[in-house]
matplotlib code that plots the C-alpha trace (Angstrom):
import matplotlib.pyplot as plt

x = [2.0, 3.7, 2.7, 3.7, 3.6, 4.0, 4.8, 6.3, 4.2, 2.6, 2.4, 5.3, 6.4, 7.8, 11.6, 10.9, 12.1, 10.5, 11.6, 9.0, 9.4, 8.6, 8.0, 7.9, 7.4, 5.9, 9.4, 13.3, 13.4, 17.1, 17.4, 14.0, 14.5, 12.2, 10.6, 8.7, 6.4, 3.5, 0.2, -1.0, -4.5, -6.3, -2.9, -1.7, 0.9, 4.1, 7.7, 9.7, 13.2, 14.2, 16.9, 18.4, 19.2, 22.9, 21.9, 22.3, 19.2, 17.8, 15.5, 12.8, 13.9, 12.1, 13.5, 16.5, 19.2, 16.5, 15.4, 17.2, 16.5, 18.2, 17.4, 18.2, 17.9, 18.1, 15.0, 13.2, 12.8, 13.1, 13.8, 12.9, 14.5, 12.9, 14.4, 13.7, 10.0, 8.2, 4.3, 4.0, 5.4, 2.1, 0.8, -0.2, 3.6, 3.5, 6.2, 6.4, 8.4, 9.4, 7.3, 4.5, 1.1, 1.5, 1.2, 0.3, -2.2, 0.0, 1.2, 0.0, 2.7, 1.0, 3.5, 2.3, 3.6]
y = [2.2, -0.7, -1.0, -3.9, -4.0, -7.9, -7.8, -9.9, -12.7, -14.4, -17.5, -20.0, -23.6, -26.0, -25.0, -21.0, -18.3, -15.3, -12.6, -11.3, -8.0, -6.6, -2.7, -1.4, 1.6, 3.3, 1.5, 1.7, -0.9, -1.3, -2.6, -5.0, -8.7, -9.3, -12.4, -14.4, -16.7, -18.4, -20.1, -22.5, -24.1, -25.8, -25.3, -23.0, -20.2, -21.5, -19.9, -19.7, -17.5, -14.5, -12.1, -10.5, -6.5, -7.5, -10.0, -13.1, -15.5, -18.6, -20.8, -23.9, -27.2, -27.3, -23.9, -24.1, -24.2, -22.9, -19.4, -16.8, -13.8, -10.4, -6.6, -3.4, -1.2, 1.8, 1.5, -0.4, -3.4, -7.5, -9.7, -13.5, -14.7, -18.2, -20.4, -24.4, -23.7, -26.6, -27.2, -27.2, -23.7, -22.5, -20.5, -16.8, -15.2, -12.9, -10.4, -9.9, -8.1, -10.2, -9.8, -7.8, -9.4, -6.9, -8.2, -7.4, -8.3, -11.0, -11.8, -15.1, -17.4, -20.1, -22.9, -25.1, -28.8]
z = [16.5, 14.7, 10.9, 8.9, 5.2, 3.4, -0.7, -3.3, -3.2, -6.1, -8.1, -9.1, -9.9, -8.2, -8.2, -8.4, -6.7, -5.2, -2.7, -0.3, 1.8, 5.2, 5.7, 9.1, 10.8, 13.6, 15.3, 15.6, 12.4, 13.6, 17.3, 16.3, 16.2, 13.0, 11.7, 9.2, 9.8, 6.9, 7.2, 4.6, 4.3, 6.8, 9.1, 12.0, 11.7, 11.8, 12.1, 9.0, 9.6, 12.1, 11.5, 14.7, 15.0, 14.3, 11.5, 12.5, 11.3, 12.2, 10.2, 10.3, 9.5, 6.7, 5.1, 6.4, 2.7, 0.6, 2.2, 3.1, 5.5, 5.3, 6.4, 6.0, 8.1, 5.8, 4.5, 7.8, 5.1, 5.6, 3.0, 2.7, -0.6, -1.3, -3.9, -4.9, -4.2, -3.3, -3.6, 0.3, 1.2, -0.8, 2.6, 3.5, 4.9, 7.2, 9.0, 13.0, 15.3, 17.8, 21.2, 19.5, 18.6, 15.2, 12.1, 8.3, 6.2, 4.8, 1.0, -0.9, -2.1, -4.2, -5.5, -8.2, -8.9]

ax = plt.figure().add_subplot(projection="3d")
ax.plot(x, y, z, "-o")
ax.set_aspect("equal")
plt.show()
């Protein structure tokens, strides 16, 4: 069974940084396609970055410069390394494998203006 683990988050100003993580088990960390999606007030889920088994990532338009997704796979850990913070990335970020309806108990990013 899948487990997913969310840390890192916390409070910041506009123009912070912080650097979540993803701990999975229960799964070959290394051949999953892994991603990160967030979910702010009042809003759905939306996607935020994926990071392939062989690393290559892809991001949301509204990420994309400012975030960056890594892995590794020697400690079944994901990374999402935000930087220029903005006010409307304050959301609940969770980590998914891709085509699994797993997912952890989420870490709070709050972003103050």
């Amino acid at each position: 069974q899948v487990q997913l683990v969310e840390s890192g988050g916390g409070l910041v100003q506009a123009g912070g940084s912080l650097r979540l993580s993803c701990v999975a088990s229960g799964t070959i960390f290394s051949r999953k396609t892994m991603s990160w999606y967030r979910q702010g007030p009042g809003k759905e889920r939306e996607f935020v970055a994926r990071i392939w088994s062989a690393g290559n990532t892809f991001y949301a338009p509204s990420v994309e410069g400012r975030f960056t997704v890594s892995r590794d796979n020697s400690e079944n850990t994901m990374y999402l390394q935000m930087n220029s913070l903005k006010p409307e990335d304050t959301a609940v970020y969770y980590c998914n494998v891709l085509g699994t309806n797993t997912w952890g108990q989420g870490t709070q990013v709050t972003v103050s203006s």
